[in-house]
C-alpha positions as CSV (number, residue, x, y, z in Angstrom):
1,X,26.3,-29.0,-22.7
2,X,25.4,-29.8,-19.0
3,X,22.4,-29.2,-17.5
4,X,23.9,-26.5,-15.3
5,X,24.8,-24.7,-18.3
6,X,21.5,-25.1,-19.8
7,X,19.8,-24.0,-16.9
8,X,22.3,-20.3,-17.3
9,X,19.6,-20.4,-20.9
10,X,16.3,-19.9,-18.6
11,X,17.0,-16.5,-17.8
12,X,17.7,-15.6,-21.1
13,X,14.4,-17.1,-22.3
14,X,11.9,-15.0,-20.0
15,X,13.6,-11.4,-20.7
16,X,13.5,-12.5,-24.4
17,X,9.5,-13.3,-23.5
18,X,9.4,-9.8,-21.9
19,X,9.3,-8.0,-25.3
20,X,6.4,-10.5,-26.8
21,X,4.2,-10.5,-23.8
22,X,1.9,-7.7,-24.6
23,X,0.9,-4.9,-21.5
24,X,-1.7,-5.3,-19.8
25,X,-5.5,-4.0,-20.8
26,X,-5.9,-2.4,-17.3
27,X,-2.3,-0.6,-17.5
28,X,-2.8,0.7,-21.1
29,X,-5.9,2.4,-19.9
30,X,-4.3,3.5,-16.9
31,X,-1.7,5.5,-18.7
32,X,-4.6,6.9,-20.7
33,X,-3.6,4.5,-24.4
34,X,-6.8,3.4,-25.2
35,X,-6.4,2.4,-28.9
36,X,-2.9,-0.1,-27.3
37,X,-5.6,-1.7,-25.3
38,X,-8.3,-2.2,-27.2
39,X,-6.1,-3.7,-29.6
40,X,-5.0,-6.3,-27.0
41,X,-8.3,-7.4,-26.1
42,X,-8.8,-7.8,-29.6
43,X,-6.6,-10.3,-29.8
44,X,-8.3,-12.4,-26.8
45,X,-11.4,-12.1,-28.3
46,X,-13.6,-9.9,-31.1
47,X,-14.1,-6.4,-31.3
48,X,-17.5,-6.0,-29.2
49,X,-16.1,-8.1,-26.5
50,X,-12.8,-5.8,-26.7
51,X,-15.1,-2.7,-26.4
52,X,-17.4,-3.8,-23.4
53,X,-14.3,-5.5,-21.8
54,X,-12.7,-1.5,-22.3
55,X,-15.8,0.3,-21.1
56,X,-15.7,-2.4,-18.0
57,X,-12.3,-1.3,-17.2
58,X,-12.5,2.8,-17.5
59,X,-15.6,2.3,-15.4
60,X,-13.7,-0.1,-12.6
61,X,-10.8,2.4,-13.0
62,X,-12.9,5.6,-12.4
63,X,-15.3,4.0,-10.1
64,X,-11.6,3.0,-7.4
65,X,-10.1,6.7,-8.0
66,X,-7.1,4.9,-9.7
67,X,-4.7,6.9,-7.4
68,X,-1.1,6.9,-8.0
69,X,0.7,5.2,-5.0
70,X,3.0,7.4,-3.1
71,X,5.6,6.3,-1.0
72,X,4.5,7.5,2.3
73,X,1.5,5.5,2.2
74,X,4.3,2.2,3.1
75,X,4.2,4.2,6.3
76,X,0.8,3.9,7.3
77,X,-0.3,1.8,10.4
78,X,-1.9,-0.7,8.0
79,X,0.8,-1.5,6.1
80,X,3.5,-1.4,8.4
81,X,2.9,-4.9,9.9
82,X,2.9,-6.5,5.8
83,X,6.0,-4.8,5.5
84,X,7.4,-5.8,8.8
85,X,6.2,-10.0,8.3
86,X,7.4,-9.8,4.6
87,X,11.3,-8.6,6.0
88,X,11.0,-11.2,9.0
89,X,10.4,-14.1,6.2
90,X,12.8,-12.7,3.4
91,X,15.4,-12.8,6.3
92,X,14.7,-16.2,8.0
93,X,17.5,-17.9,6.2
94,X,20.2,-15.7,7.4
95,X,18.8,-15.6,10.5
96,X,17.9,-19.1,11.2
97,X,20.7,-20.4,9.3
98,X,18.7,-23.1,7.9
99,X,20.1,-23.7,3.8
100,X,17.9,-25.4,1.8
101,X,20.3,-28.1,-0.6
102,X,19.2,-28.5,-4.3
């Protein structure tokens, strides 16, 4: 096999990495499944630092409001010049016509 070919495998190799990868404590918590979390931290380190490291996070979580994120806040005057920079530099190529050669 060439190396072009085996490079096609990489791909393959992260989604098959998206299924092992546990969640996230912070998300678990989030969506209000504690016991998922807990046993993630867990498996970073014992069970009292998985139950201080859980109290830190509902605390951190209740303490920022934890909002959900609605899609009229990308229209807000503070984010419209991120969003604005972001498009101008995902775009540059096209509009520079400047092609980088690998």
């Amino acid at each position: 096999m060439s190396v072009l070919e085996w490079a096609e495998l990489v791909p393959v190799f992260f989604f098959a990495l998206m299924f092992i990868v546990p969640k996230s404590p912070r998300f678990l918590v989030k969506i209000d499944k504690n016991e998922f979390a807990e046993n993630v931290l867990e498996k970073i380190g014992e069970v009292t630092y998985a139950k201080q490291e859980l109290s830190n996070i509902e605390l951190t979580l209740k303490e920022c409001g934890a909002s959900k994120v609605k899609l009229s806040d990308l229209r807000s005057t503070k984010i419209k010049p991120i969003l604005i920079i972001g498009m101008v530099l995902l775009n540059f190529p096209n509009i520079s016509h400047i092609y980088m050669m690998i």
